[in-house]
C-alpha positions, 0 to 999 in steps of 0.5 A, a space after each residue: 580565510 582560504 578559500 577551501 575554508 569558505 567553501 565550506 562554511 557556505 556549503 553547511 550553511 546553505 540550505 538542503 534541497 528540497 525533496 521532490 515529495 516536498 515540492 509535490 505537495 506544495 503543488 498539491 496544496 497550491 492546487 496545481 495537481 498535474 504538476 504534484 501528480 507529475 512531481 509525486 510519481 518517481 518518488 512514489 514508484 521508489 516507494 516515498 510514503 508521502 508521495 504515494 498518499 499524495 497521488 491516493 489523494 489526487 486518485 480519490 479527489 478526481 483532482 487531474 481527471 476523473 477520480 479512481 478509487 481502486 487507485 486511490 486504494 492501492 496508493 493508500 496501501 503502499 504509503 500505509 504499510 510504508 508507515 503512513 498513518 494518514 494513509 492507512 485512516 483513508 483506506 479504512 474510511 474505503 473499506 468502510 464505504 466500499 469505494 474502490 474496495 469492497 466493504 470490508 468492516 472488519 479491513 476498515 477497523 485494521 487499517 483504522 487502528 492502523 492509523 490510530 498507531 500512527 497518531 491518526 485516530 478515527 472521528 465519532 463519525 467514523 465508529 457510528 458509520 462503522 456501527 450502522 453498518 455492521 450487520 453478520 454475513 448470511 452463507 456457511 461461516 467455513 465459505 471463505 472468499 479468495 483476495 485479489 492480488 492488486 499491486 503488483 499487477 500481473 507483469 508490472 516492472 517495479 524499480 530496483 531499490 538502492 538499499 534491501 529490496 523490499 515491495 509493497 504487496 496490496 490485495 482486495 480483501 473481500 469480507 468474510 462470514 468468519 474470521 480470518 487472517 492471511 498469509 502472503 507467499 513471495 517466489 522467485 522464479 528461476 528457469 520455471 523453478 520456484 524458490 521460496 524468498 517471503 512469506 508471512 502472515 498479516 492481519 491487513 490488506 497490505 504488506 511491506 515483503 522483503 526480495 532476494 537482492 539476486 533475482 529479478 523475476 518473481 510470483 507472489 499469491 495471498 491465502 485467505 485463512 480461516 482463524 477457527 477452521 482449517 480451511 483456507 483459500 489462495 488466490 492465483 499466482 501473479 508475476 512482476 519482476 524488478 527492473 534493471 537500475 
């Protein structure tokens, strides 16, 4: 046998080396959280689902230090709309509480079907909780409440993805005394001109918007609109761009 031949027969025997995400939760579950949260962080800031369930965990829990909701939500948004089930079940479960989030029942169902579509399904518990806590808003049901945009923040520098450019986007959604969906808006901003890249609607408190390949800096804004009524109501313009590789 050459050696050029086995070579590369011990090259397709040896086994794959394992994901960074995977070494994290191995921390995570030897529960050595400094070491999973310092292992989960590049990979979720490229947008890795696991990772980024993995450090909402540790944010929820307090695991490394005191715990953080608002935190824990953002990280649940970004791994559920980048296809984590588990994910979007625990934002749902916020919302449903108003930890971290404002309780929103109608956002704890979207993100709970969610999770349901992902083959993570909501306890009996959950639904009571849901049930027992329903109750209309009082005010004009045409008042709509504006989101906040969270993620990215004002100014954040996100990193330059290898493949099609693409960023999670994640507001607090406030409760509403109607219905109402929202309608995400993405410019690029070129010498304070503003140039259309994403926009479309959704029925949940994150999204997954595809970017233009050729620009760095960007805006971004979420309308809350009002399904039975014209009214609608937009939040501030934020900025973040996309840093250089």
């Amino acid at each position: 046998m050459t050696r050029r031949l086995l070579a590369l027969l011990l090259l397709v025997a040896a086994p794959a080396a394992p994901a960074p995400a995977d070494d994290g939760q191995r921390a995570f579950d030897a529960r050595r959280y400094a070491e999973a949260r310092h292992l989960w962080t590049a990979p979720a800031e490229a947008g890795d689902a696991q990772a980024l369930l993995g450090l909402g965990q540790i944010e929820e829990g307090g695991r490394d230090g005191p715990a953080d909701p608002a935190a824990a939500a953002t990280f649940y948004a970004r791994a559920a709309v980048r296809g984590a089930a588990r994910a979007a079940y625990r934002l749902g479960r916020l919302y449903a509480a108003g930890t971290g989030v404002p309780r929103n029942l109608e956002q704890a169902e979207a993100w709970f079907a969610a999770g349901a579509e992902g083959g993570v399904t909501p306890t009996a518990q959950d639904r009571a909780e849901l049930r027992r806590r329903s109750r209309p808003l009082a005010g004009d049901p045409d008042d709509l409440t504006a989101a906040l945009p969270v993620a990215p923040a004002e100014d954040a520098a996100i990193p330059r993805s290898s493949g099609e450019p693409v960023v999670e986007l994640v507001w607090a959604a406030p409760p509403q005394r109607a219905p109402a969906r929202f309608f995400v808006e993405v410019v690029a901003v070129e010498d304070d001109r503003l140039r259309d890249v994403f926009a479309g609607y959704s029925d949940r408190s994150a999204l997954l918007a595809a970017l233009d390949p050729t620009a760095s800096d960007y805006a971004w804004r979420v309308f809350v609109v009002g399904l039975d009524t014209p009214d609608y109501v937009a939040s501030p313009w934020t900025r973040f761009r996309v840093a250089s590789p």
